[in-house]
mmCIF file of the N, C-alpha and C atoms, coordinates in Angstrom:
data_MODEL
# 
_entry.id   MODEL 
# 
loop_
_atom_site.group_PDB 
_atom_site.id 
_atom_site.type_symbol 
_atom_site.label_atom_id 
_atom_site.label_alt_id 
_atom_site.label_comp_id 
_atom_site.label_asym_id 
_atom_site.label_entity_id 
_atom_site.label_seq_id 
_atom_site.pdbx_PDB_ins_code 
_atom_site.Cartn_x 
_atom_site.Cartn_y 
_atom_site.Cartn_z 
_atom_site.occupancy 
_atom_site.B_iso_or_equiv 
_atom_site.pdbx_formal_charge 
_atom_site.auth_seq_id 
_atom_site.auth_comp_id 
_atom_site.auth_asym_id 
_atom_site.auth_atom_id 
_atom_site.pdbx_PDB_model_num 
ATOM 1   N N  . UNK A 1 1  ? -17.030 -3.044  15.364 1.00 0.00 ? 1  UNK A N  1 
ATOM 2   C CA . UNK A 1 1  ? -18.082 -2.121  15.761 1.00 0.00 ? 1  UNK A CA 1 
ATOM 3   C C  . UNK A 1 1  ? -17.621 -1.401  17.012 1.00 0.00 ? 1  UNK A C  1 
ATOM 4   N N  . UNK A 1 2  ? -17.723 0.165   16.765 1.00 0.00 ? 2  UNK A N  1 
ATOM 5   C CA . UNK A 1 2  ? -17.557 0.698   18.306 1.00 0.00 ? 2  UNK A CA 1 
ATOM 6   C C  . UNK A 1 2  ? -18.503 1.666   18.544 1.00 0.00 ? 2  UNK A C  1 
ATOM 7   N N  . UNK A 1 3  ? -18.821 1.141   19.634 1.00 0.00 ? 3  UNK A N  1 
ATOM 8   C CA . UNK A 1 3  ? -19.981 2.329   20.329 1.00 0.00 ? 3  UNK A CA 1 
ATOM 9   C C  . UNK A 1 3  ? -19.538 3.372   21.344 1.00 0.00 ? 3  UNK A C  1 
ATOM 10  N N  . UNK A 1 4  ? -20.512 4.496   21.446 1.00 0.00 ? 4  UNK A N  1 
ATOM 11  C CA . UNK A 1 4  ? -19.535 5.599   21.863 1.00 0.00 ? 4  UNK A CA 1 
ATOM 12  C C  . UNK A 1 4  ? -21.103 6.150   22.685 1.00 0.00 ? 4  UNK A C  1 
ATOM 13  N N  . UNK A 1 5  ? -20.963 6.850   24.563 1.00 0.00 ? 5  UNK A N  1 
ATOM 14  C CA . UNK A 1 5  ? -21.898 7.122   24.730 1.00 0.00 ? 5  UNK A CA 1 
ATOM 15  C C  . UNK A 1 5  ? -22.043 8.238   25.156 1.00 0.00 ? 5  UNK A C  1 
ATOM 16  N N  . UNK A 1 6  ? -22.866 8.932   24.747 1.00 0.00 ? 6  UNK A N  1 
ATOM 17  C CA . UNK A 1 6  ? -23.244 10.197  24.344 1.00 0.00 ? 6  UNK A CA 1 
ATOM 18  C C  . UNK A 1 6  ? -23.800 10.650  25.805 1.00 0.00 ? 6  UNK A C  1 
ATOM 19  N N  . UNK A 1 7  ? -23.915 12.326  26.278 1.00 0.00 ? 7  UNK A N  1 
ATOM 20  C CA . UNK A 1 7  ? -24.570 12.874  27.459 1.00 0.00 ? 7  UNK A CA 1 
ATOM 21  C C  . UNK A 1 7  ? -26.017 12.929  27.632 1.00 0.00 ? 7  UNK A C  1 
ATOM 22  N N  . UNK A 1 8  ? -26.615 12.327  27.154 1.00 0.00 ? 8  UNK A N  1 
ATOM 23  C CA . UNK A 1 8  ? -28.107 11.954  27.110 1.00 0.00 ? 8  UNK A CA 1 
ATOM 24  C C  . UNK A 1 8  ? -28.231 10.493  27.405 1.00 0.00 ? 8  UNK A C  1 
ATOM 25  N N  . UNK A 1 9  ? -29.362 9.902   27.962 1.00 0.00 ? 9  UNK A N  1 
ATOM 26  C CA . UNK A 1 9  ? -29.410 9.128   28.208 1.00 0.00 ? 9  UNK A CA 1 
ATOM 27  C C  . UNK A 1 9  ? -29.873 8.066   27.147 1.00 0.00 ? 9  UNK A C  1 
ATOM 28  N N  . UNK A 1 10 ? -30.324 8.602   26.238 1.00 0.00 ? 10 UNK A N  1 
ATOM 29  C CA . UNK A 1 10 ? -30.664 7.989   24.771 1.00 0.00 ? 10 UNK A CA 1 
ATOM 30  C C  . UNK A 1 10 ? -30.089 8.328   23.636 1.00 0.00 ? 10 UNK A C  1 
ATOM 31  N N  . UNK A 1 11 ? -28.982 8.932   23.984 1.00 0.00 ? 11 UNK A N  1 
ATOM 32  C CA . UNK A 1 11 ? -28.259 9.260   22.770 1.00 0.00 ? 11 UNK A CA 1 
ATOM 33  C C  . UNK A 1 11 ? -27.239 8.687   22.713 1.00 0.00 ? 11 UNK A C  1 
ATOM 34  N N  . UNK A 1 12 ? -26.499 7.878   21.635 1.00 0.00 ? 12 UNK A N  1 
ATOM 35  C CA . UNK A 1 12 ? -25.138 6.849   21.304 1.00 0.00 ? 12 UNK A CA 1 
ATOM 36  C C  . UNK A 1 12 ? -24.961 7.117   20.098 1.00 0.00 ? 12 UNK A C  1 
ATOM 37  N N  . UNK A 1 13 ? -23.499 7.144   19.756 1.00 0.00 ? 13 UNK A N  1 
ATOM 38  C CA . UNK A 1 13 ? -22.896 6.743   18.398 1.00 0.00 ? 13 UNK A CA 1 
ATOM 39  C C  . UNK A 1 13 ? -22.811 5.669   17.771 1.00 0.00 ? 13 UNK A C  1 
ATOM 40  N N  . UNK A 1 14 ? -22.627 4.534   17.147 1.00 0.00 ? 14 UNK A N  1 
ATOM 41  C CA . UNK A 1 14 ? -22.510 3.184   16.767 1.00 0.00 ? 14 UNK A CA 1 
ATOM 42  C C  . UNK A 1 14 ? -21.425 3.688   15.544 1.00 0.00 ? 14 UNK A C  1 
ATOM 43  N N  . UNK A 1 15 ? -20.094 3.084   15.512 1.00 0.00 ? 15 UNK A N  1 
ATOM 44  C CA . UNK A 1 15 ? -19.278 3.075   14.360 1.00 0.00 ? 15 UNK A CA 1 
ATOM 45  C C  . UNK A 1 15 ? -19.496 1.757   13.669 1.00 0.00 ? 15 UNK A C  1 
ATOM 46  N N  . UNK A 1 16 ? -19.332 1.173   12.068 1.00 0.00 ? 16 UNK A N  1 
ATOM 47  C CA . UNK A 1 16 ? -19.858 0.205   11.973 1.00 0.00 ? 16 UNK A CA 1 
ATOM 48  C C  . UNK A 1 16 ? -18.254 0.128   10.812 1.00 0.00 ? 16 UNK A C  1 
ATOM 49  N N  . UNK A 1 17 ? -17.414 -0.420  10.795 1.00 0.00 ? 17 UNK A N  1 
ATOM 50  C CA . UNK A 1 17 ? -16.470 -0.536  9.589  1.00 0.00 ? 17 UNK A CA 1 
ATOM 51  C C  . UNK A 1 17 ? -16.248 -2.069  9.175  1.00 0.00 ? 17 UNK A C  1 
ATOM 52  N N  . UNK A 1 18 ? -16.656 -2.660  8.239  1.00 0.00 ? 18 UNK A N  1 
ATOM 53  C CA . UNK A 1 18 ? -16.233 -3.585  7.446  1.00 0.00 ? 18 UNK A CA 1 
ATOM 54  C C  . UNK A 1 18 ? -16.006 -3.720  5.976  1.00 0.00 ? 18 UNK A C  1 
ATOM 55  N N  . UNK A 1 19 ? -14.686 -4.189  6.377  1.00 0.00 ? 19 UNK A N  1 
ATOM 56  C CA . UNK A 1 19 ? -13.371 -3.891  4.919  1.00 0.00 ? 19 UNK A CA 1 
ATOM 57  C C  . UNK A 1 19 ? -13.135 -5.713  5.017  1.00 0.00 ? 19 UNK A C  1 
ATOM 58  N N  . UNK A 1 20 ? -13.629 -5.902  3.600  1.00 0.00 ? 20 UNK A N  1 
ATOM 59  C CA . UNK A 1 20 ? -12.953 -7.213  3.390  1.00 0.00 ? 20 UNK A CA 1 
ATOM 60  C C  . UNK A 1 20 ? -11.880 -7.350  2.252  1.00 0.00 ? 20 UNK A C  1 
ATOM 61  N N  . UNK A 1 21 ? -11.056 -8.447  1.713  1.00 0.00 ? 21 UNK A N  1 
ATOM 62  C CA . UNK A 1 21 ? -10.435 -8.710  0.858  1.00 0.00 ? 21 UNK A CA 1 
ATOM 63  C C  . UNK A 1 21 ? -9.001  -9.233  1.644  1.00 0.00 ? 21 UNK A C  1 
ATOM 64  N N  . UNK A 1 22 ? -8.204  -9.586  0.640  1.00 0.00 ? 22 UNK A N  1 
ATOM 65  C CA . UNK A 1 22 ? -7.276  -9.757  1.454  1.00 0.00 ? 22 UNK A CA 1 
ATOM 66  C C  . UNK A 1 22 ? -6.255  -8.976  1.551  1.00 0.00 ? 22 UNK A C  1 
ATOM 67  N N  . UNK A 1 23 ? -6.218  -8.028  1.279  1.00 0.00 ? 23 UNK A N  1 
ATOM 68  C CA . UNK A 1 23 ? -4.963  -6.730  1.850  1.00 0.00 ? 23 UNK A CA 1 
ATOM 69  C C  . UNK A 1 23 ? -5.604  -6.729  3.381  1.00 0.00 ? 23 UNK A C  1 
ATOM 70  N N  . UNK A 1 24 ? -6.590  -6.592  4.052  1.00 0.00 ? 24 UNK A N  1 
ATOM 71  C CA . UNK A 1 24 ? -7.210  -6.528  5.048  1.00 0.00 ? 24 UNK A CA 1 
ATOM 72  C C  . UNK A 1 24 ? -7.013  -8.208  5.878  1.00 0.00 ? 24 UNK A C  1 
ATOM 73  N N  . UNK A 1 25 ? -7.798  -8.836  5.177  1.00 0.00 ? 25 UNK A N  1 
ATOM 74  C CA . UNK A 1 25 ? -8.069  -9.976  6.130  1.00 0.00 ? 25 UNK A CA 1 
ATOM 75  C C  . UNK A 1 25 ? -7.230  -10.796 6.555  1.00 0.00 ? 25 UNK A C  1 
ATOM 76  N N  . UNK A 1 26 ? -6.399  -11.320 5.623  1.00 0.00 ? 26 UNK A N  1 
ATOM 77  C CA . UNK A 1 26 ? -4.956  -12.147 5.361  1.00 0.00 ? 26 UNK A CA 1 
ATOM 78  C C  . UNK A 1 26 ? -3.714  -11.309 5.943  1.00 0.00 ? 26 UNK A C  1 
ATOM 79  N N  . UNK A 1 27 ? -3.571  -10.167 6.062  1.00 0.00 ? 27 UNK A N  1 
ATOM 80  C CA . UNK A 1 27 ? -2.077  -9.870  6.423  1.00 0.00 ? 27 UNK A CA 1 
ATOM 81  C C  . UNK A 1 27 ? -2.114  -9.060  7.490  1.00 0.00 ? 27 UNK A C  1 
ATOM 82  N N  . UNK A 1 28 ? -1.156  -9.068  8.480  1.00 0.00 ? 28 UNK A N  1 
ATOM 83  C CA . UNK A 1 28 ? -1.289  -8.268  9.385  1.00 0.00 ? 28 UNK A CA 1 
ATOM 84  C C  . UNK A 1 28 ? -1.276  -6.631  9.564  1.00 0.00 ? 28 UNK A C  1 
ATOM 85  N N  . UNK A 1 29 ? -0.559  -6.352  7.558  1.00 0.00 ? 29 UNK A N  1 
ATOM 86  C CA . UNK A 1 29 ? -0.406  -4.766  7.503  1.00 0.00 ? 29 UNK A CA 1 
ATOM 87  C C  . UNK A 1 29 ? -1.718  -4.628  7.379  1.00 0.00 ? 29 UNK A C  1 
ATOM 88  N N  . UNK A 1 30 ? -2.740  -4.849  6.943  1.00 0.00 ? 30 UNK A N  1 
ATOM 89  C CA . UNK A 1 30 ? -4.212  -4.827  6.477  1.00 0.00 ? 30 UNK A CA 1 
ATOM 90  C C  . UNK A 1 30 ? -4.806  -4.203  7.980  1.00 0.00 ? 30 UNK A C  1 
ATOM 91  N N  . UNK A 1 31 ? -4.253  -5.091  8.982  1.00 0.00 ? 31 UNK A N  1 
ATOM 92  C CA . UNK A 1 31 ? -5.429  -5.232  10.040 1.00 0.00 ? 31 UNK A CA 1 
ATOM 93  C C  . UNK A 1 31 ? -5.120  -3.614  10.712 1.00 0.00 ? 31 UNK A C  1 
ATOM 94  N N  . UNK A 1 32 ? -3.522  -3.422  10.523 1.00 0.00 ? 32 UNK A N  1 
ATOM 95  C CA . UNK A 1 32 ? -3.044  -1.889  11.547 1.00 0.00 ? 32 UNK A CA 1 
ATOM 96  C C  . UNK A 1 32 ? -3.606  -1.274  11.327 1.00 0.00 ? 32 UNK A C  1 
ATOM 97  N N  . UNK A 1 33 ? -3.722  -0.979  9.688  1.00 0.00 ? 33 UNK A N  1 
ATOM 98  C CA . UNK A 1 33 ? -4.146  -0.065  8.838  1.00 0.00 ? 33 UNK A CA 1 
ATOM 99  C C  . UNK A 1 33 ? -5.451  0.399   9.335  1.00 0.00 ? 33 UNK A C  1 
ATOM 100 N N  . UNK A 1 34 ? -6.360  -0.882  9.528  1.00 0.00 ? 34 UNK A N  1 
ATOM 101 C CA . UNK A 1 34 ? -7.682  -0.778  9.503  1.00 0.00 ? 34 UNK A CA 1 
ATOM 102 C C  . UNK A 1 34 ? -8.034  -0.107  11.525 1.00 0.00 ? 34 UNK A C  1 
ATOM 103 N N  . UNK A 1 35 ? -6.843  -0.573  12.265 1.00 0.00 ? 35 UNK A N  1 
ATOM 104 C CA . UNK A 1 35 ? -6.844  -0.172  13.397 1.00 0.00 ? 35 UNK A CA 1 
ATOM 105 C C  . UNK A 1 35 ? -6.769  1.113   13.062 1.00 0.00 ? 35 UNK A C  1 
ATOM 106 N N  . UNK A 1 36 ? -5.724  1.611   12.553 1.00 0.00 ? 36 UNK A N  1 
ATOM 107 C CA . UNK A 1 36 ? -5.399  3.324   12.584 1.00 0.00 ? 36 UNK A CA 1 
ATOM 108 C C  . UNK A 1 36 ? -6.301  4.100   11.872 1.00 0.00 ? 36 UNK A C  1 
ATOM 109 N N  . UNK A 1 37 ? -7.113  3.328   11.448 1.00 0.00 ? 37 UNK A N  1 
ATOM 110 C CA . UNK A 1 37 ? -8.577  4.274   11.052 1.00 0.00 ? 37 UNK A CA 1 
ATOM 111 C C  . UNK A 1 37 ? -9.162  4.618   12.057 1.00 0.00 ? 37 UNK A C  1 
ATOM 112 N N  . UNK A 1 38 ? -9.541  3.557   12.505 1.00 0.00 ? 38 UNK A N  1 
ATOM 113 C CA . UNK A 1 38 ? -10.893 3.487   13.551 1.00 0.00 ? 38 UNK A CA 1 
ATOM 114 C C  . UNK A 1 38 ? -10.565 4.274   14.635 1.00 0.00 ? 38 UNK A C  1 
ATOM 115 N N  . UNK A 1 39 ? -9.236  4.307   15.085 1.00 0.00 ? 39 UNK A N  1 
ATOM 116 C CA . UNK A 1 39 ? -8.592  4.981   16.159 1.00 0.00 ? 39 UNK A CA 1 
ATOM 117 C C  . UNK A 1 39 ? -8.093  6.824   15.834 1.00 0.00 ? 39 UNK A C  1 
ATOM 118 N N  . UNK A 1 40 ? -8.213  6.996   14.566 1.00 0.00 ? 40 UNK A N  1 
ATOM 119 C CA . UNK A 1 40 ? -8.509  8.469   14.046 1.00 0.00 ? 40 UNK A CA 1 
ATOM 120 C C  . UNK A 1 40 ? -9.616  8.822   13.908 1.00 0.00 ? 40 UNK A C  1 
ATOM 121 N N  . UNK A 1 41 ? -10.326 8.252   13.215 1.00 0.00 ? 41 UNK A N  1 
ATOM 122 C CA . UNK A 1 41 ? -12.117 8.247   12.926 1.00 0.00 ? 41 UNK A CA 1 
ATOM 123 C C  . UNK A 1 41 ? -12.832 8.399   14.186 1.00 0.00 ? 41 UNK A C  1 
ATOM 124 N N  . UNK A 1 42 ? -13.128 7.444   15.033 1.00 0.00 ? 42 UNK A N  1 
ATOM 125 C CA . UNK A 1 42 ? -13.850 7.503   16.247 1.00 0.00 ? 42 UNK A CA 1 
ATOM 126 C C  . UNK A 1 42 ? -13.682 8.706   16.654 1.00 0.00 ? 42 UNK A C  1 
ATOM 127 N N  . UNK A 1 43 ? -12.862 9.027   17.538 1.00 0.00 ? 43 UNK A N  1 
ATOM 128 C CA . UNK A 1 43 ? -12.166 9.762   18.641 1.00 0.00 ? 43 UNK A CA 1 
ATOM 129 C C  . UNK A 1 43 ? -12.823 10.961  18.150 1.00 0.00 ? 43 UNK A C  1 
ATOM 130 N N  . UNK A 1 44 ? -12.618 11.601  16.858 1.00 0.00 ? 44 UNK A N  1 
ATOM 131 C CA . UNK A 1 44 ? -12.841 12.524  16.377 1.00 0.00 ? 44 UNK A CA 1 
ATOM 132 C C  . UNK A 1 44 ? -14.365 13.058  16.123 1.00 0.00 ? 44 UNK A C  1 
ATOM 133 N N  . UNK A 1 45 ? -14.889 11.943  15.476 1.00 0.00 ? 45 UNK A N  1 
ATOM 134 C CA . UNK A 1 45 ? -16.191 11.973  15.126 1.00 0.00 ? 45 UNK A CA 1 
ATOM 135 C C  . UNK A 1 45 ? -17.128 11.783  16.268 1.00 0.00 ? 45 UNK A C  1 
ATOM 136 N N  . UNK A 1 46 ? -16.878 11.089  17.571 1.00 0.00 ? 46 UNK A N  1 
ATOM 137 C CA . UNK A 1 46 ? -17.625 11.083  18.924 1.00 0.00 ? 46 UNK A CA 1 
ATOM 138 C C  . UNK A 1 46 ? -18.037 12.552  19.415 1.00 0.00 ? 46 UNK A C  1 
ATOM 139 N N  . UNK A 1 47 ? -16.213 13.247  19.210 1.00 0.00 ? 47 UNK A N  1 
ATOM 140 C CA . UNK A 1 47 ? -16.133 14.434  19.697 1.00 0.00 ? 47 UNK A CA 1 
ATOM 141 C C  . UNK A 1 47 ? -17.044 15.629  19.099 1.00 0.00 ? 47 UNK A C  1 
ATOM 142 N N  . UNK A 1 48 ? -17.607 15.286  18.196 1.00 0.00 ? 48 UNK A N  1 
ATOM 143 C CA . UNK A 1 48 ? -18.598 16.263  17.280 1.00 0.00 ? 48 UNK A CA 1 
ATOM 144 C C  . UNK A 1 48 ? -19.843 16.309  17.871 1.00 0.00 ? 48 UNK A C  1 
ATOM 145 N N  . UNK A 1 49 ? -20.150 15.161  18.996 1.00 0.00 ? 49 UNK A N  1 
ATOM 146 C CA . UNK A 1 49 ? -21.784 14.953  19.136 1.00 0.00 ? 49 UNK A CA 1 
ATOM 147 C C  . UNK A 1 49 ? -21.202 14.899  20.975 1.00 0.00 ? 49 UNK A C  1 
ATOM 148 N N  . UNK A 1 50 ? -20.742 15.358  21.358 1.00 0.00 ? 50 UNK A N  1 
ATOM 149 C CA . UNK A 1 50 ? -20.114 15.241  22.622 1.00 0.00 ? 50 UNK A CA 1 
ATOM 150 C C  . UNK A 1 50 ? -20.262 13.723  23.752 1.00 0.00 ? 50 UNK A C  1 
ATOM 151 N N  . UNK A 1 51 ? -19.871 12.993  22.654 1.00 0.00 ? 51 UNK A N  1 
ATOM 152 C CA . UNK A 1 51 ? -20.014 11.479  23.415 1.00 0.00 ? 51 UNK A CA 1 
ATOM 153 C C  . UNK A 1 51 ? -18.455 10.838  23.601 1.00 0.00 ? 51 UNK A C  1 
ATOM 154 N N  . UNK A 1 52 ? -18.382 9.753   23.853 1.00 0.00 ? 52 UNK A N  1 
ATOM 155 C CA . UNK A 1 52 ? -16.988 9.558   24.727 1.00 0.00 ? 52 UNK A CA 1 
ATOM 156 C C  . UNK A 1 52 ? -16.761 8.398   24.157 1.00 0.00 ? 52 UNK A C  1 
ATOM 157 N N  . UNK A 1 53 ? -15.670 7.689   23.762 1.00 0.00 ? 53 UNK A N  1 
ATOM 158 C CA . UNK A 1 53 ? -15.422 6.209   23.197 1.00 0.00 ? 53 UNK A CA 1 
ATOM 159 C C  . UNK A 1 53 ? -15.772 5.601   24.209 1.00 0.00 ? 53 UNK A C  1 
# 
């Protein structure tokens, strides 16, 4: 889960990603993978609502 906070004082993003199985859970290529999402995804999608990781 990553939260992201926005220029309002009541305004936040919440990212929510859960990937199970074992290409994911069991191996360590699973987990990068699932890093190099979140770390393209976020960043990007924060930037749409002008909030900050």
């Amino acid at each position: 889960m990553v939260e992201a906070t926005c220029n309002t004082r009541t305004a936040y993003v919440s990212v929510v990603v859960d990937f199970w199985g074992d290409r994911v859970e069991d191996t360590l290529t699973g987990y990068k993978k699932l890093q190099q999402f979140v770390n393209d995804v976020v960043p990007r999608e924060t930037k749409k609502f002008d909030c900050v990781k």
